[in-house]
TORBA-783977 format. One record per atom (N, C-alpha, C): x, y, z; atom name. Coordinates in steps of 0.05 Angstrom, whole numbers, plus 5000, padded with zeros to 4 digits. Each point is the difference from the previous one (the first is absolute). Layout:
X;Y;Z;CA
...
This chain:
6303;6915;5824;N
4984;4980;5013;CA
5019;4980;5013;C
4996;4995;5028;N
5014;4983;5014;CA
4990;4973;5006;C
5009;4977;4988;N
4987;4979;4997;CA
5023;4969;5013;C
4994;4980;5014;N
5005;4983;5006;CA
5015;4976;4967;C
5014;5005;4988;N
5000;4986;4977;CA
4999;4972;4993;C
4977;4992;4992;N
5006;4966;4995;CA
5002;4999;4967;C
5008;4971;4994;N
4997;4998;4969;CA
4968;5010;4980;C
4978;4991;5015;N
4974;5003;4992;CA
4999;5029;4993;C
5005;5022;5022;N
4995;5030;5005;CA
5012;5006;4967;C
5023;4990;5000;N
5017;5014;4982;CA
4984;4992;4976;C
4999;4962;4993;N
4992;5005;4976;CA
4966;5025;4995;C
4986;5005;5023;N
4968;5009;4996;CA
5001;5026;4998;C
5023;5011;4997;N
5008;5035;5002;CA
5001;4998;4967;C
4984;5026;4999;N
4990;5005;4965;CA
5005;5027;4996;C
5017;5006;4973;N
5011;5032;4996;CA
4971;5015;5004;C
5010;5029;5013;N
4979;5022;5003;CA
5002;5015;4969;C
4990;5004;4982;N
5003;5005;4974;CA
5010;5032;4996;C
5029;5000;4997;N
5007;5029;4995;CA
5016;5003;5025;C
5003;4982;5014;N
5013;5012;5029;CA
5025;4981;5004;C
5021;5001;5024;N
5009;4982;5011;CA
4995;4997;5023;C
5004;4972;5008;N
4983;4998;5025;CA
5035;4989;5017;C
4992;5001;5030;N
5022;4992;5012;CA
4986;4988;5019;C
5009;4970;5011;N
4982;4990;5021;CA
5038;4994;5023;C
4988;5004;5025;N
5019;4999;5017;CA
5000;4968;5014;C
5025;4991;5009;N
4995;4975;5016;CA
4999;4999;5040;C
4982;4997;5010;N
5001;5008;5025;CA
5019;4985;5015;C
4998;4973;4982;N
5033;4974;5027;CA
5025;5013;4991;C
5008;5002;4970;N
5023;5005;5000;CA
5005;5039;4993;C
5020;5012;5018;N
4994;5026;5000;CA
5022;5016;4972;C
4981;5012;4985;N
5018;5015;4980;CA
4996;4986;4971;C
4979;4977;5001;N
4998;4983;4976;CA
4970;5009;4994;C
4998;5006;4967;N
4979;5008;4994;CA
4990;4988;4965;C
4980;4995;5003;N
5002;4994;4973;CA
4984;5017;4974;C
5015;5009;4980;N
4985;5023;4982;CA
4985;4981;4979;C
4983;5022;4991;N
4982;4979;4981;CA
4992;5030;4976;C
5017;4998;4979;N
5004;5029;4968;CA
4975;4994;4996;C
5003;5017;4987;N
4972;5011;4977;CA
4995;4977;4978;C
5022;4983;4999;N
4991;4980;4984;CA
4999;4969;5003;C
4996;5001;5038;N
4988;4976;5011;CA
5032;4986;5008;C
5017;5010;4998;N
5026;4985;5009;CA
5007;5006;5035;C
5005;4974;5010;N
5003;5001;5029;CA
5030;4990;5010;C
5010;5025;5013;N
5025;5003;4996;CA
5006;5001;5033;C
5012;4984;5016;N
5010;4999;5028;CA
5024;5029;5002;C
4992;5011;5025;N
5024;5027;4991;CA
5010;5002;5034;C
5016;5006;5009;N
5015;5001;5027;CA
4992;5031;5001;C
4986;5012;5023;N
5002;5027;5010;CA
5009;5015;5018;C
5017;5015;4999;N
5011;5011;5036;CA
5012;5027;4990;C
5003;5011;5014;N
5010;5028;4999;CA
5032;5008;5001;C
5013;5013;4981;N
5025;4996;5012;CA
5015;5031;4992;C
5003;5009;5017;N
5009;5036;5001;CA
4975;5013;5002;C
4986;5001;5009;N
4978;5013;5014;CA
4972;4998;4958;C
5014;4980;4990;N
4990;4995;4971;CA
4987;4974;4999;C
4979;4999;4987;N
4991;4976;5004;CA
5002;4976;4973;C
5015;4983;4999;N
5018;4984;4973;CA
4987;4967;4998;C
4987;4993;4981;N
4991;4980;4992;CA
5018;4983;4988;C
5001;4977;5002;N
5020;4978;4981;CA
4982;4972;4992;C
4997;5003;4977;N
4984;4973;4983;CA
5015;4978;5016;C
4986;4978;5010;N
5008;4985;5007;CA
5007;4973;4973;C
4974;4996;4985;N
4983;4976;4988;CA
4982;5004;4988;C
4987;4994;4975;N
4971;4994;5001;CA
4988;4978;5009;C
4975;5004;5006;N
4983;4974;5017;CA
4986;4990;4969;C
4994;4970;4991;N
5014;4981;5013;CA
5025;4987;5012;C
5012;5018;4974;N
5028;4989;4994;CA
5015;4988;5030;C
4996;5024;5013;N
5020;5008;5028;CA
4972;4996;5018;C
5003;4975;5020;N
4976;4987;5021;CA
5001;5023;5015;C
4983;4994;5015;N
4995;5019;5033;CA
5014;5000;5020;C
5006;4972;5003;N
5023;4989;5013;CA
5029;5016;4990;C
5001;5004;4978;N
5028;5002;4992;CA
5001;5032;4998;C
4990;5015;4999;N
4990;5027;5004;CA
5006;5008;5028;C
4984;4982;5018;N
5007;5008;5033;CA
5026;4992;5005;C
5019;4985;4986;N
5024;4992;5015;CA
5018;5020;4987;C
């Protein structure tokens, strides 16, 4: 899901029960934020690198702002 990210969005995003969810950021490109099976929302950097596609935890949200995620 490709979404514009503000602080509100993030806190109103609620675990899908049994699943992980991944929400994408449309301003900043390659920043996505995951949300486990047990409601933890985790900022993760995405891009592809050797024809492989490689995730890197940035933060968890609150801890780590929006602001500080996009920089």
């Amino acid at each position: 899901m490709h979404t514009n990210f503000t602080k509100r969005t993030i806190e109103n995003w609620q675990l899908t029960p049994g699943k992980v969810t991944y929400h994408y950021d449309t301003k900043t490109r390659g920043l996505a934020l995951r949300i486990s099976k047990r409601g933890l929302k985790t900022f993760i950097f995405y891009r592809w690198l050797m024809g492989k596609p490689e995730r890197i935890n940035i933060g968890r949200f609150p801890e780590l702002t929006l602001e500080q995620a996009r920089g």
